[in-house]
N, C-alpha and C positions, 0 to 999 in steps of 0.2 A: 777482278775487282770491279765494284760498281761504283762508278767516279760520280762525284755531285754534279756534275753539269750535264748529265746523262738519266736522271731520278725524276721518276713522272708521276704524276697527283696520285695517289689512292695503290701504289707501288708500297711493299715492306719490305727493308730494308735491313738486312743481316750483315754489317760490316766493320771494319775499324776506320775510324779518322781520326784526325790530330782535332784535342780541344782545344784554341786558339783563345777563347777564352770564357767563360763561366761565374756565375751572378748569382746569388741568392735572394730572391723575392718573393714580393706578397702577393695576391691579387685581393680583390677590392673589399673580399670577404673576407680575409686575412688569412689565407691558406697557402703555405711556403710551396714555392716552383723552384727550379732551376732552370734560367735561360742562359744558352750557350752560342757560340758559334764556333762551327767545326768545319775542318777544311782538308782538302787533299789539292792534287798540282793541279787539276781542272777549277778549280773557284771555291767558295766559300758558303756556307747555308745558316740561315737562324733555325735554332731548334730548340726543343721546350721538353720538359720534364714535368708534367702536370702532377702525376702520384707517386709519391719519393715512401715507395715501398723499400720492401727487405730485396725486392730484385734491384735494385740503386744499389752499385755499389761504392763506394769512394773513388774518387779521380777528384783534379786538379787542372786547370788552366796550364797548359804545356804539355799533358797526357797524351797516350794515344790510347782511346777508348773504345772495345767491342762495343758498337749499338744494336740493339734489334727496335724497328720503330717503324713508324707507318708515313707518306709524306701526302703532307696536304697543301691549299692553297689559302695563305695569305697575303691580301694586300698586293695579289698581283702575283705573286714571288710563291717560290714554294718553300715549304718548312718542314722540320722534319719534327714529330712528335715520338716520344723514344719513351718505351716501355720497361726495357731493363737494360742495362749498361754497367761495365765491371772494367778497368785498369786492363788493359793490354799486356801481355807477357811479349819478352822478347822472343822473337824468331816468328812471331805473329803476323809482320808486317813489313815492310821495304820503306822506310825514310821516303827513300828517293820519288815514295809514287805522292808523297806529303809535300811538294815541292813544288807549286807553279811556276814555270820558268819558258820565256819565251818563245814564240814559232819562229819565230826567224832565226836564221846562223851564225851564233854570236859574231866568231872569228869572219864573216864575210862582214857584217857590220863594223866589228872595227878595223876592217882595211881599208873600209869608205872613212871611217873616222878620219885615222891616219893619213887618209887622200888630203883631209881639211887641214890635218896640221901644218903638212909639209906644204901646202897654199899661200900659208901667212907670208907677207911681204917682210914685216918691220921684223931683223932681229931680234930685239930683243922680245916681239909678242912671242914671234915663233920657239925662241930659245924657253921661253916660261912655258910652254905647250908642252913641247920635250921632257921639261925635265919630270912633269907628270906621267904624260901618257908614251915617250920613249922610253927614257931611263929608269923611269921606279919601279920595278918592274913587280914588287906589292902592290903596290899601289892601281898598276892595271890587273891585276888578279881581279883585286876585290872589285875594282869599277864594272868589270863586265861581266860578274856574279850579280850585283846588289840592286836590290828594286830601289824604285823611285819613288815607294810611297808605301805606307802601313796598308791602305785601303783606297778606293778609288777608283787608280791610276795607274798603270805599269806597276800594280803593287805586285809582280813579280820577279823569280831570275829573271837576271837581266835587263829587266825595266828601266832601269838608272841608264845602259848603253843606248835603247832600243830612242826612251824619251828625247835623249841628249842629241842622237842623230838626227831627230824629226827635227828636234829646234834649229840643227846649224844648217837642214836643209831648206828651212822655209827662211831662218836669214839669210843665206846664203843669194837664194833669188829676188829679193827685199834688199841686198845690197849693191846687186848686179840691175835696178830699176829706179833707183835712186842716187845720184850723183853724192848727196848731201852726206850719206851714211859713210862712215869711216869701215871698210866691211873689216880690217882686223881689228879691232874694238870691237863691234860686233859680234866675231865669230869668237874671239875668247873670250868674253863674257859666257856666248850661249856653252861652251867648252867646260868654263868651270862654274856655271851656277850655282848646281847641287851637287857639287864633290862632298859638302858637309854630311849630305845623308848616309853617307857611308859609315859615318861615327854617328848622326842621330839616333838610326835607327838598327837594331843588334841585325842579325843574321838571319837565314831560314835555318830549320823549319817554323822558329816561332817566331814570326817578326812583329816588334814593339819599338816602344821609344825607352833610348839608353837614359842612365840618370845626367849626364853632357847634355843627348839631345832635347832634353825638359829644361835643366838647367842655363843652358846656353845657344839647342837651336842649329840647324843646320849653316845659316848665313854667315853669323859668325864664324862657326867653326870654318867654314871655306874659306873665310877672308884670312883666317892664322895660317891657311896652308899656303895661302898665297905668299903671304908674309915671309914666312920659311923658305918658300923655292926661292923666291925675288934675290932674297941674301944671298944665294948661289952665283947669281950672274953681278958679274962686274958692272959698274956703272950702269944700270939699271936706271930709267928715268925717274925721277920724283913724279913728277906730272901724271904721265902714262902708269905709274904703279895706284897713285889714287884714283885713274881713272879706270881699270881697272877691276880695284874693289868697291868703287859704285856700281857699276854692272854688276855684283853678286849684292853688296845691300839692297841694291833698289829694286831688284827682279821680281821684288812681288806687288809693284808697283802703289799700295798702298801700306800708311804705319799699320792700319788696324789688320790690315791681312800678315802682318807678321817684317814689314820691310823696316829698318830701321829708319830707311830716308825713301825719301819720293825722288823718281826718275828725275833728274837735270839736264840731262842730256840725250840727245833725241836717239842712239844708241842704245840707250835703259831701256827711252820708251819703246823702241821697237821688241829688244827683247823681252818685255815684261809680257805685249802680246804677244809673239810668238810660242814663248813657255805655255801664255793661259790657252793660246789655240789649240796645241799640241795635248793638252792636258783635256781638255773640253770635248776634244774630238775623241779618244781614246774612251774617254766615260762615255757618252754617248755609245760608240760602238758597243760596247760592254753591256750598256743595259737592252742594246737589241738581239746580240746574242744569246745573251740568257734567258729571255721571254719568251713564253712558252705560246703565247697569244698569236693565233693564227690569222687575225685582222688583221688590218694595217696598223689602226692603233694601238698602241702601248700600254697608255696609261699613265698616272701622274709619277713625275720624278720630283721627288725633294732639294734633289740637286739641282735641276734646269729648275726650279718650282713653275711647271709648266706640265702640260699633258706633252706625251711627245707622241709621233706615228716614222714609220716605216717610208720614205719618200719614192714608196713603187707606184704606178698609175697607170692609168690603161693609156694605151697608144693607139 
């Protein structure tokens, strides 16, 4: 198989991917295209359909579709322009090869998790840790399958585990250099942030936002799960339980980026950076691996909206 992250300018491309999703439009002359993006476990490609001939055949956003197509450069990025394309038959293709899912070793990852839970001092932080990432033992299935983002970001398997551990290892040192930091408030916050995306966002191979996660949102939804374990442990604090799910509202540290409340507490505010660093760092990475540019520089990112380059230099 010829994996997208592996596809070079002026390369024709004979293969099947998963269409993740597909658009009908015009261009300026009003001549109907179809733009797509289509993906396998190595990443993801914008690709176009200029002449929706008799070789087009029907597909569907969620398909896995035979392309034949030629790959060219735009905007930096390469694209794949597809000539004829027809619905995939079963026995054609392996799922599994349609599945991005992380380099690292899940289960060695989360025995370092596990290293953090069993850390917590206060009863009852560490009892509420438990009853997630010990005892539910659903609940750890789907955690160390599910990505941590549609697009992005550890939008792979795994992603949700891999991001989760970056944030409790950078609070973790963030709590051990500052006195003020409460470090188990801290680390369970950074523990349960995004437990919601596991209900916002559906499954692979076709990962999307569920009608909950549009409706109601990952934040939320983590704060009800919270809600639920808490009922489990006896005597549970009032206090420490609202403090708690402020560290999951306020993690995105602004209303308008999606938090329902702004950090109050200098535990949000550390974790709201921690999440964005972990998150910022990872994109960045991403977009130097895939660029095909043999310079130092890059070229502009929409996301930094900055030019970026490569920080090699002569010595």
């Amino acid at each position: 198989m010829i994996y997208l992250a592996e596809v070079k300018e002026g390369e024709r491309i004979q293969e099947v991917y998963l269409c993740v999703t597909k658009q009908v439009l015009k261009t300026r002359a009003g001549k109907t295209y179809y733009s797509m993006t289509l993906q396998d476990k190595s990443g993801m490609i914008d690709a176009k359909i200029w002449d929706l001939t008799d070789a087009v055949g029907h597909f569907e956003a969620g398909d896995f579709i035979k392309i034949d197509g030629s790959v060219v450069s735009f905007q930096n990025a390469n694209q794949l322009n597809v000539r004829r394309v027809r619905r995939s038959e079963e026995g054609e293709y392996d799922p599994a090869n349609y599945i991005p899912t992380t380099k690292k070793n899940t289960e060695e990852m989360y025995q370092q998790f596990l290293g953090y839970v069993k850390s917590l001092k206060n009863p009852y932080v560490r009892g509420l840790a438990e009853e997630f990432f010990v005892k539910d033992i659903d609940f750890i299935k789907r955690f160390k399958k599910h990505t941590a983002a549609k697009t992005v970001h550890h939008n792979f398997q795994g992603g949700l585990l891999e991001h989760t551990l970056g944030i409790l290892r950078t609070c973790d040192f963030l709590a051990g250099q500052y006195e003020l930091l409460d470090r188990d408030v801290l680390m369970i916050g950074a523990m349960l942030h995004d437990i919601g995306k596991m209900q916002e966002l559906s499954d692979f191979p076709l990962v999307d936002y569920t009608d909950e996660g549009n409706l109601v949102g990952h934040i939320v939804i983590g704060v009800q799960w919270i809600n639920e374990k808490i009922k489990l442990i006896p005597g549970f604090p009032i206090d420490l339980a609202n403090i708690i799910r402020h560290m999951v509202l306020s993690h995105h540290g602004e209303l308008e980026y999606g938090s329902p409340k702004k950090p109050a507490i200098i535990e949000a505010v550390v974790l709201h950076y921690a999440d964005n660093i972990d998150a910022k760092i990872m994109t960045f990475q991403t977009l130097l691996e895939e660029s095909e540019q043999e310079d130092n520089w890059i070229g502009y990112s929409k996301l930094f909206d900055s030019m970026i380059r490569r920080t090699r230099y002569k010595k």
